[in-house]
N, CA and C of each residue as an Amber inpcrd file, in Angstrom:
protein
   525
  73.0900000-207.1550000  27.0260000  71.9820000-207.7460000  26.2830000
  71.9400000-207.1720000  24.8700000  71.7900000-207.9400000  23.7340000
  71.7450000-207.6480000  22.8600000  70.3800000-207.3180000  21.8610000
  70.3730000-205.9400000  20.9930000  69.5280000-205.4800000  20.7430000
  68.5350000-206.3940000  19.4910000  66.9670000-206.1920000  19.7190000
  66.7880000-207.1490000  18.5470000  65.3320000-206.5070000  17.5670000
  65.4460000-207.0990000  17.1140000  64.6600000-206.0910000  15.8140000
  63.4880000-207.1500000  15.2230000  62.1820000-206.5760000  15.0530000
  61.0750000-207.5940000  14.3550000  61.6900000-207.5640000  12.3280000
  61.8170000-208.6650000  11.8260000  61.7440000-208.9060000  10.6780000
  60.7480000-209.5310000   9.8980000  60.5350000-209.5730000   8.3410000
  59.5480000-210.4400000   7.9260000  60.3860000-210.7780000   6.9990000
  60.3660000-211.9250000   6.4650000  61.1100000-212.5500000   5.3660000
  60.7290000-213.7730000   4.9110000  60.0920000-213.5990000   3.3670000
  59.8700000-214.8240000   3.1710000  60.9110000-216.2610000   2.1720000
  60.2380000-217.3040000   3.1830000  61.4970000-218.1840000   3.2560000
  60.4090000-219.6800000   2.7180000  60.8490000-219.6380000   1.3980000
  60.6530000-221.2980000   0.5860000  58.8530000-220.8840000   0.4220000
  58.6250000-219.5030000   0.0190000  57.4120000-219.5410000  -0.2380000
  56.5550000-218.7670000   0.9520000  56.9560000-219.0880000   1.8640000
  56.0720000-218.5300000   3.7320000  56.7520000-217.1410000   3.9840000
  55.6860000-216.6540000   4.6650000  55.9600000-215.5480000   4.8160000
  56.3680000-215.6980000   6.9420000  57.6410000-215.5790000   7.4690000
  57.9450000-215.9200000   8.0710000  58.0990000-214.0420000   9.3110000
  57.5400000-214.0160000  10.1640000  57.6370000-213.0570000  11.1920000
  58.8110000-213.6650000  12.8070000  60.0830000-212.3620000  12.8280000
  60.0470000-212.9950000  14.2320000  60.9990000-211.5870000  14.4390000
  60.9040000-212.1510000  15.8740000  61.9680000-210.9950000  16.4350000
  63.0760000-211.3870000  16.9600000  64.0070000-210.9660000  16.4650000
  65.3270000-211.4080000  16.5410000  66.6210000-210.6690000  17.0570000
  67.8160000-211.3650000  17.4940000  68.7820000-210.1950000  17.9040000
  69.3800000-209.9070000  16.6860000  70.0100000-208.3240000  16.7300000
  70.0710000-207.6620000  15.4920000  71.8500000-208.4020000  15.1870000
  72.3180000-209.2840000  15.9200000  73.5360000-210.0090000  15.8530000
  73.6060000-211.3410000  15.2300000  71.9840000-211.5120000  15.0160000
  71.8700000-213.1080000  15.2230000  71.9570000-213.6770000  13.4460000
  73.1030000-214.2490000  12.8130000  73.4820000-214.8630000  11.8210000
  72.0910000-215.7440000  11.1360000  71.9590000-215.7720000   9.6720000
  71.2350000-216.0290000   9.1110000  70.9090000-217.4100000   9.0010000
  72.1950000-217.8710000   8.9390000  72.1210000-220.0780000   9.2100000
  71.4130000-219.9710000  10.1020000  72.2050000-219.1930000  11.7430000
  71.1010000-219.5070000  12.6470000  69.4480000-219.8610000  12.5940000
  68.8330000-218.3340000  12.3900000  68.0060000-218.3650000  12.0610000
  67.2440000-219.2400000  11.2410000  67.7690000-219.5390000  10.0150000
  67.2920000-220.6270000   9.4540000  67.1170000-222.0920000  10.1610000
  68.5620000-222.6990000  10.6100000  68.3130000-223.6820000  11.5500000
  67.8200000-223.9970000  12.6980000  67.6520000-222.6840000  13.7560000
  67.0390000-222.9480000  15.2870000  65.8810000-222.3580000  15.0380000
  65.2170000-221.8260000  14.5400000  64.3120000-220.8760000  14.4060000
  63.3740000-221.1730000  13.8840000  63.3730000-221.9190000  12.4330000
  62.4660000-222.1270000  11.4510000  62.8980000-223.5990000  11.2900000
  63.9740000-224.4280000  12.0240000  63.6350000-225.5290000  11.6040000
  64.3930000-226.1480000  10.2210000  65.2210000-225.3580000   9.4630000
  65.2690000-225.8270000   8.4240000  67.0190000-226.2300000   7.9680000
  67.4140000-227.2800000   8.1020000  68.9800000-227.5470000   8.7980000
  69.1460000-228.1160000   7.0750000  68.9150000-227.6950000   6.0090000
  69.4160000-228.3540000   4.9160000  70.5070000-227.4160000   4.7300000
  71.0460000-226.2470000   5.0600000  71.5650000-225.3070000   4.4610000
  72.4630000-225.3780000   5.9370000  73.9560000-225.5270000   5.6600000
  75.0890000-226.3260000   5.9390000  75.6860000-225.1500000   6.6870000
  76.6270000-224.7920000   8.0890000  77.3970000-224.3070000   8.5570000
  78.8650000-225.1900000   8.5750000  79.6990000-224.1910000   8.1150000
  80.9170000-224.7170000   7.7920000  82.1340000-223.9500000   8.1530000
  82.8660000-223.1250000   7.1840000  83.7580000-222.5130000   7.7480000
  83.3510000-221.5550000   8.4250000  82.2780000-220.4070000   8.3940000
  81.9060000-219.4030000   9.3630000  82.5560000-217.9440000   8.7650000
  82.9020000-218.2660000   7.8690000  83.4170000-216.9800000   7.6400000
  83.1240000-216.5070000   5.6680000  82.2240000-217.4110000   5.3770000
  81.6670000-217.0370000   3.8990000  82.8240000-218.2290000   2.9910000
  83.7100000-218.3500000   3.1150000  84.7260000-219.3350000   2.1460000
  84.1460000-220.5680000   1.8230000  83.6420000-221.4430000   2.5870000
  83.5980000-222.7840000   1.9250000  82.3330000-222.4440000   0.6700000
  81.4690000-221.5280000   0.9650000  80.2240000-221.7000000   0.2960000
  79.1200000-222.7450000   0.9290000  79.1260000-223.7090000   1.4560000
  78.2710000-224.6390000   2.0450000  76.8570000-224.5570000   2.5420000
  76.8510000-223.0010000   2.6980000  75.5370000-222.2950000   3.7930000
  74.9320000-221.2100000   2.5990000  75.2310000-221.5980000   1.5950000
  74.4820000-220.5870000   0.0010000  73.0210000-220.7790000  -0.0190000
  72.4440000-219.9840000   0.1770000  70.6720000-219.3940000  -0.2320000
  70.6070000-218.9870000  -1.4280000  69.6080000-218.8890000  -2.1080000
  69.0910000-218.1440000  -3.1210000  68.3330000-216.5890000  -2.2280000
  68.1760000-216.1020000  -2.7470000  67.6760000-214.4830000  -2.4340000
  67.4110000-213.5640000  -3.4590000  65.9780000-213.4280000  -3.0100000
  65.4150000-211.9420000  -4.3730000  65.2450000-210.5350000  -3.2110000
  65.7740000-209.8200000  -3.5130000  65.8430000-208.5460000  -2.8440000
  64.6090000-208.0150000  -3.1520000  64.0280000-208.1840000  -3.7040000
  62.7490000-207.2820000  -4.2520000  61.4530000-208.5920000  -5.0760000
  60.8740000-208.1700000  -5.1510000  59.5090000-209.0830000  -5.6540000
  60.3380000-209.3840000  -7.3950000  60.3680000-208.5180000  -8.0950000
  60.2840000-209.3560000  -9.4540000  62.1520000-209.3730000  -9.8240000
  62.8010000-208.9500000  -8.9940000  64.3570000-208.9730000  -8.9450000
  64.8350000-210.8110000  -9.3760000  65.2920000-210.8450000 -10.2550000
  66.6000000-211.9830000 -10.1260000  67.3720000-212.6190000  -8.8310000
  67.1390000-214.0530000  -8.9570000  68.0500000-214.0160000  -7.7800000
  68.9510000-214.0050000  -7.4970000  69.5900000-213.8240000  -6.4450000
  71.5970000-213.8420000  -6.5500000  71.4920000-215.1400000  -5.0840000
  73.0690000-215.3460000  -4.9160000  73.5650000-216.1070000  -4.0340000
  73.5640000-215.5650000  -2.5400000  73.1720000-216.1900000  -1.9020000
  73.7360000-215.1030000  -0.1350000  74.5740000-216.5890000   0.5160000
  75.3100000-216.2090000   1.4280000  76.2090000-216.7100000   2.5930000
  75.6270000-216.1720000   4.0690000  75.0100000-217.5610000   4.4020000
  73.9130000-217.1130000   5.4280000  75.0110000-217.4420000   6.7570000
  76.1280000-217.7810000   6.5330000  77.1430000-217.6230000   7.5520000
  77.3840000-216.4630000   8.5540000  77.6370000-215.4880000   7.0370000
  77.8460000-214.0520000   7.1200000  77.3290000-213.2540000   6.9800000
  75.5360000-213.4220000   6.8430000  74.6160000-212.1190000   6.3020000
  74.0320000-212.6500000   7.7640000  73.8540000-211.3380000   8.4910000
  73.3040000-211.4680000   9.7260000  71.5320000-211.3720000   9.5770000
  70.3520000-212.2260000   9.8400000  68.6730000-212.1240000   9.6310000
  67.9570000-210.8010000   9.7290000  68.5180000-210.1650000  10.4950000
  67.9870000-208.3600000  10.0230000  67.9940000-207.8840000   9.0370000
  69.4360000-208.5760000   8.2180000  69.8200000-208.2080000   6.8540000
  68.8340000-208.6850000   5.5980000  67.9310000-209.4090000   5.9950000
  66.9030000-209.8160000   4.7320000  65.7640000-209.5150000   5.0440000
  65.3590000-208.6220000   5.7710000  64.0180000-208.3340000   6.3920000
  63.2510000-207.6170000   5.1130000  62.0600000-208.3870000   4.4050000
  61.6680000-207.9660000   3.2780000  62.0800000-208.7090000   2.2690000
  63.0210000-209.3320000   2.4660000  63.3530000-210.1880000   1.0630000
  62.8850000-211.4440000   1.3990000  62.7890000-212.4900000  -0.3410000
  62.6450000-213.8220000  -0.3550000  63.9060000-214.4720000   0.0770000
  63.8560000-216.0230000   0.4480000  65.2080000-216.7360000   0.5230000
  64.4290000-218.3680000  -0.1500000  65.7440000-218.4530000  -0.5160000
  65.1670000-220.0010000  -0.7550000  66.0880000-221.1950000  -0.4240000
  65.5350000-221.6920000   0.6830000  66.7040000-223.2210000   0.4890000
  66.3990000-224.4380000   0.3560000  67.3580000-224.9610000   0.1010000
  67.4420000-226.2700000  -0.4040000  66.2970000-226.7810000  -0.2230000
  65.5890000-227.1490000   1.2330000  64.2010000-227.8370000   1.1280000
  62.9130000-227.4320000   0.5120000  63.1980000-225.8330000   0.0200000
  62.2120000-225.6780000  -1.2740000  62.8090000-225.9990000  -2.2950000
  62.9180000-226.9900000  -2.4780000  63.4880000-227.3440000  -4.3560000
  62.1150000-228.1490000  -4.8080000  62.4780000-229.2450000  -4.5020000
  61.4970000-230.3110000  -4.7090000  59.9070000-230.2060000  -4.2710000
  59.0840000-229.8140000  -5.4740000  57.7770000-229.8380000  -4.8050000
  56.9850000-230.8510000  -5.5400000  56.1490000-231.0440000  -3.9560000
  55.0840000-232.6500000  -3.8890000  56.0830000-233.7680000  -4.0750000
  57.3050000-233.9560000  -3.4580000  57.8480000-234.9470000  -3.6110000
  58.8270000-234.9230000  -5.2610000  58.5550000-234.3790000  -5.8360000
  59.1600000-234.1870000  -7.2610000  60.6270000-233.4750000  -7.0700000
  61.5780000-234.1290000  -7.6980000  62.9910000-233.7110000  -7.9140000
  62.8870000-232.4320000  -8.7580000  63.9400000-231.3840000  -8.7920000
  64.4940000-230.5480000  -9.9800000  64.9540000-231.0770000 -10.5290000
  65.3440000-230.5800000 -12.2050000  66.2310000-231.7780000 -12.8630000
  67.6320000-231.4650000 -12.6570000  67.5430000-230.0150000 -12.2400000
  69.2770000-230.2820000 -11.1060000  69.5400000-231.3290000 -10.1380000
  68.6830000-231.4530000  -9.1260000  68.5730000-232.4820000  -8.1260000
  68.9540000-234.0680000  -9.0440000  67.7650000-233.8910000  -9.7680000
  68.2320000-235.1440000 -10.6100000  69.4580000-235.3960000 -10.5820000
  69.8390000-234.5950000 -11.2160000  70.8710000-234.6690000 -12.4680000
  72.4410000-234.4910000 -11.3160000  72.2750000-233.9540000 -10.2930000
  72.8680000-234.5010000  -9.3100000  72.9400000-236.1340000  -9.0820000
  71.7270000-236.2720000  -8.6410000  71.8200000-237.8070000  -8.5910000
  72.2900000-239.1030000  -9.3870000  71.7270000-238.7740000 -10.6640000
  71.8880000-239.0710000 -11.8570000  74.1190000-239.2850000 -12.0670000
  74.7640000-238.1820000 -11.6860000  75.8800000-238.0180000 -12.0850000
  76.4540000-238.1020000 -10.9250000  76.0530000-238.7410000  -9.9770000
  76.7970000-238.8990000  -8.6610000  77.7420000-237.7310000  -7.6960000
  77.0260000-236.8670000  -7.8040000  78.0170000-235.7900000  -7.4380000
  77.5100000-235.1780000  -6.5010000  77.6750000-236.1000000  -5.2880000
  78.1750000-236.0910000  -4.0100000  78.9750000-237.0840000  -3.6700000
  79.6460000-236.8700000  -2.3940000  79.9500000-238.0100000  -1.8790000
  78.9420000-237.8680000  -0.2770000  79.6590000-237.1640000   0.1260000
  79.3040000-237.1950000   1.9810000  78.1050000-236.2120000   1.7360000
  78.1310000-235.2140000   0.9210000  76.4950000-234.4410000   0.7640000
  76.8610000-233.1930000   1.9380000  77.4610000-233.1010000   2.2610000
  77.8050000-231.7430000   3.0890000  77.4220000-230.2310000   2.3460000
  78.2930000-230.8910000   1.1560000  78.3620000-229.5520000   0.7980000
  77.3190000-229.1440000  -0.3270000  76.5490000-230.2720000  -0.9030000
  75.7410000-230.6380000  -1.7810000  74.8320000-229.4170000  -1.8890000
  73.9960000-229.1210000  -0.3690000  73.0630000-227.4590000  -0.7480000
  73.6320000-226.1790000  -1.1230000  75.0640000-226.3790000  -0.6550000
  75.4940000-224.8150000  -1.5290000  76.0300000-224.9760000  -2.9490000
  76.1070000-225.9930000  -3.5380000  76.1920000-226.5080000  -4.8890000
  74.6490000-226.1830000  -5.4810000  73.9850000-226.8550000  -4.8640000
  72.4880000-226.8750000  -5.4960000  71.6020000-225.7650000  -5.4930000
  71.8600000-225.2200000  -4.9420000  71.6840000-223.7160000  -4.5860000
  72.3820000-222.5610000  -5.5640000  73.4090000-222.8140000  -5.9160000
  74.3760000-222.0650000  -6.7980000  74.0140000-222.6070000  -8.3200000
  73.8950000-223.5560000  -8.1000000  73.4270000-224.3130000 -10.1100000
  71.7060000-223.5090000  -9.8700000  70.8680000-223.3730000  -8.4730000
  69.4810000-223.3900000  -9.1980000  69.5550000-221.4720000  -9.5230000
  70.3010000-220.9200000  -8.6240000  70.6240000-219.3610000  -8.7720000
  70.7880000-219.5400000 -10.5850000  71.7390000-219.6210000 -10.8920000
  72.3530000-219.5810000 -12.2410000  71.1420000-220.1850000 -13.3270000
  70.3710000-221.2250000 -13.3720000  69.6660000-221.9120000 -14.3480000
  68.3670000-220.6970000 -13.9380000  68.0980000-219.6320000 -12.6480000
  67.1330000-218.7040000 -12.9050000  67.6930000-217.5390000 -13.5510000
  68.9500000-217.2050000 -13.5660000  69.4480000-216.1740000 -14.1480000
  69.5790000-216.8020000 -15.5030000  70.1770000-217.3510000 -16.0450000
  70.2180000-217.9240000 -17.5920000  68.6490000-217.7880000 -18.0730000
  67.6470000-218.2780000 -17.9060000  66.1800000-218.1470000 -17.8350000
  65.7080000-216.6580000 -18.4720000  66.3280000-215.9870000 -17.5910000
  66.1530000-214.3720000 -17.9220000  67.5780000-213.6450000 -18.7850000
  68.2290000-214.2590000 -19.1140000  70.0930000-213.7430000 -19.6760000
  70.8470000-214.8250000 -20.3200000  69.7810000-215.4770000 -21.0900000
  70.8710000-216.9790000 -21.9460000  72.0980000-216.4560000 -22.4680000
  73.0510000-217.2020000 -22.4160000  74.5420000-217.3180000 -22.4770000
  74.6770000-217.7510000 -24.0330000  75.6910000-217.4180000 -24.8170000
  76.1280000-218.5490000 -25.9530000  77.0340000-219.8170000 -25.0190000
  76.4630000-220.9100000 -26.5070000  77.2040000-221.9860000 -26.0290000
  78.1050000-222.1700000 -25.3400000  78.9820000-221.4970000 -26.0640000
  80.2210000-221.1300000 -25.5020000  80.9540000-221.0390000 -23.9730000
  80.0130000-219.9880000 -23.5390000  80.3040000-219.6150000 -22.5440000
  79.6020000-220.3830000 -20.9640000  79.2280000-221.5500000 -21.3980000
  78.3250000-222.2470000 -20.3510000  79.2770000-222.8780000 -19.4310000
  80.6700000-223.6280000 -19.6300000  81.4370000-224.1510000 -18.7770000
  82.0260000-222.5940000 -17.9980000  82.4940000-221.4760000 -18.0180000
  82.6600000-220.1510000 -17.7580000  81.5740000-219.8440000 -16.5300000
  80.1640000-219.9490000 -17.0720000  79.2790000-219.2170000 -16.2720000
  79.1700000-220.6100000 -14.9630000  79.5800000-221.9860000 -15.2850000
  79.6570000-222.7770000 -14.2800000  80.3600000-222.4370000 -13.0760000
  81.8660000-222.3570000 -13.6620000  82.6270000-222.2470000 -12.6200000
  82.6590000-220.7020000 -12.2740000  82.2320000-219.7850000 -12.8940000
  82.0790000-218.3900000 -11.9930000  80.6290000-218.7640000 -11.1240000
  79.7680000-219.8680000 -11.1360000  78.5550000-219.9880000 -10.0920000
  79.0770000-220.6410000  -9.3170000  79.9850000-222.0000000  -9.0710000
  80.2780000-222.6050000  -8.3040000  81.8690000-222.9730000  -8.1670000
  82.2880000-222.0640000  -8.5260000  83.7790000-222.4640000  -8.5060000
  84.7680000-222.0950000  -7.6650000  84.1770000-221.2050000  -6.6530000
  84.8120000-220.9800000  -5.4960000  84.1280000-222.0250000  -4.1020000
  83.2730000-222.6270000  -4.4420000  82.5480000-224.0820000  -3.3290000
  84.2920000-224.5560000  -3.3380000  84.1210000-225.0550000  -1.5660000
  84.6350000-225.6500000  -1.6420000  83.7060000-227.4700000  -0.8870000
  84.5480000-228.4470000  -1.7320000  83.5570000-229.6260000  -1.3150000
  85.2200000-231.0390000  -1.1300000  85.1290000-231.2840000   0.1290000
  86.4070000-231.2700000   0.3070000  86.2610000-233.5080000  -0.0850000
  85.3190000-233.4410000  -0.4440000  85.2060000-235.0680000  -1.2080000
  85.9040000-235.0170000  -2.4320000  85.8050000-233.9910000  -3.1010000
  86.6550000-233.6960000  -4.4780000  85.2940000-233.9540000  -5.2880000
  84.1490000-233.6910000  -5.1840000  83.1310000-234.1080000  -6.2960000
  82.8570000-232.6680000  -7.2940000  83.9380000-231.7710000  -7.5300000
  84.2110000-231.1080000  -8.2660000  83.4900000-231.3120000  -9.3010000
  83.8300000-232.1190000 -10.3450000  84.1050000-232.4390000 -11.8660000
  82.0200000-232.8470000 -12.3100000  81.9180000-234.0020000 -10.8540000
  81.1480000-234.1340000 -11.1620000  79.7480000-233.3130000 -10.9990000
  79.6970000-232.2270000  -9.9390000  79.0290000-231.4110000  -9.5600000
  79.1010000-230.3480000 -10.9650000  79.8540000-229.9500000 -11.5770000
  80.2810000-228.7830000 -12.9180000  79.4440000-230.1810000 -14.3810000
  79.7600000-231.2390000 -14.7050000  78.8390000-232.2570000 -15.2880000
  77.2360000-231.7380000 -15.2940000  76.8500000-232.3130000 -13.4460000
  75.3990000-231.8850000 -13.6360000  74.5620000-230.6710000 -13.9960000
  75.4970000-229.7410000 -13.6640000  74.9510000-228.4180000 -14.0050000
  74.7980000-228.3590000 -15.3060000  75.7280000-228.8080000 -16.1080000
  76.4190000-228.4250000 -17.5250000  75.0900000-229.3320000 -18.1320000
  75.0020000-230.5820000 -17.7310000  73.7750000-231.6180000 -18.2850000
  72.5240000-230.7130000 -18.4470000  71.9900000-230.1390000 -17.0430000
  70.7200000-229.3750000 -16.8840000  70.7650000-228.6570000 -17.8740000
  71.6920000-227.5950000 -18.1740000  71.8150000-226.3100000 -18.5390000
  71.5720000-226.4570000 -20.1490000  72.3930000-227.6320000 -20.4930000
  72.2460000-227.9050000 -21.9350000  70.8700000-228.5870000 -22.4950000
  70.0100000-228.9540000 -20.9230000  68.9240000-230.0200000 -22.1770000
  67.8290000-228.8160000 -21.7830000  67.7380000-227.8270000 -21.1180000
  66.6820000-226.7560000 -20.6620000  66.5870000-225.8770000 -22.0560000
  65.3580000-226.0450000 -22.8030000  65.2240000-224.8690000 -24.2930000
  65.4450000-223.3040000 -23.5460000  66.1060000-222.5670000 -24.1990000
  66.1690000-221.1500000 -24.0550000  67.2970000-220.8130000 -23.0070000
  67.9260000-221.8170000 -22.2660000  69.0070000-221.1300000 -21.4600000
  70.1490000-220.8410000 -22.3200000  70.9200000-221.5170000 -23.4560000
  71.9450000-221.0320000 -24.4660000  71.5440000-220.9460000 -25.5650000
  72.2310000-219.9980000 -25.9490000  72.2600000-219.5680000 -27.4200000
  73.1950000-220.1820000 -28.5260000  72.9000000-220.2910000 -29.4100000
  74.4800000-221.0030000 -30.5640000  75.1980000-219.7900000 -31.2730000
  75.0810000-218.5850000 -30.5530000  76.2470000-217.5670000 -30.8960000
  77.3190000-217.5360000 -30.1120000
């Protein structure tokens, strides 16, 4: 029998309590647990990217990327997470989401939340660390350039980001 541990972690805003096995994978959790199946199981071993969260380790911390494949739910006990189905509030798109839509970049949508997830990580870090111009196609593909999205909607997924990133005041600089 496997050992299990009470966590708290809040997830898309809620402050979420449970007790869990100290084995039990973070997709899991997210999907049987809480219900929330936007955030994709795929290869199982962190590579495709597909199963990407947002995550603040601490209250006023930046967020970074997690692979809820491979970060087992004990492992965030105390931290925020955010997925995909907190994007849109009251029915209202992000203008990532948009701008997804807008530029067609999906096809099958599999892989679409760890894309969207990785552009909204990056447009909160730029927020707090604007980039020069320059360097905005760079900071794309170091956010999403190891996804893999096996439709090939590459080009157009690196587009929407690049669209957002450029019409948002204060994320680049012209140095």
């Amino acid at each position: 029998m496997s050992e299990s541990r009470k966590i708290s972690v809040t997830v898309n805003g809620t402050l979420r309590q449970a007790e869990v096995s100290v084995d039990l994978p973070l997709i899991n959790f997210l999907q049987d647990d809480l219900n929330l199946t936007g955030t994709k199981f795929c290869c199982g071993i962190g590579v495709c990217r597909a199963c990407t969260v947002a995550v603040w380790r601490t209250p006023k911390s930046v967020p970074d990327v997690m692979l809820t494949c491979v970060t087992k739910a004990v492992d965030v006990d105390g931290q925020s997470i955010g997925t995909v189905e907190g994007l849109a509030k009251g029915g209202t798109l992000t203008p990532l989401q948009q701008a997804f839509l807008d530029e067609y970049a999906f096809q099958c949508g599999y892989s679409t939340p760890g894309f969207l997830m990785a552009g909204e990580v990056l447009l909160q870090q730029l927020k707090i660390s604007p980039i020069p111009r320059s360097q905005v196609d760079a900071a794309i593909m170091n956010a999403v350039g190891a996804h893999i999205c096996r439709c090939t909607g590459y080009v157009r997924y690196h587009a929407a980001i690049r669209k957002v990133i450029l019409a948002i005041p204060g994320l680049v600089t012209e140095g």
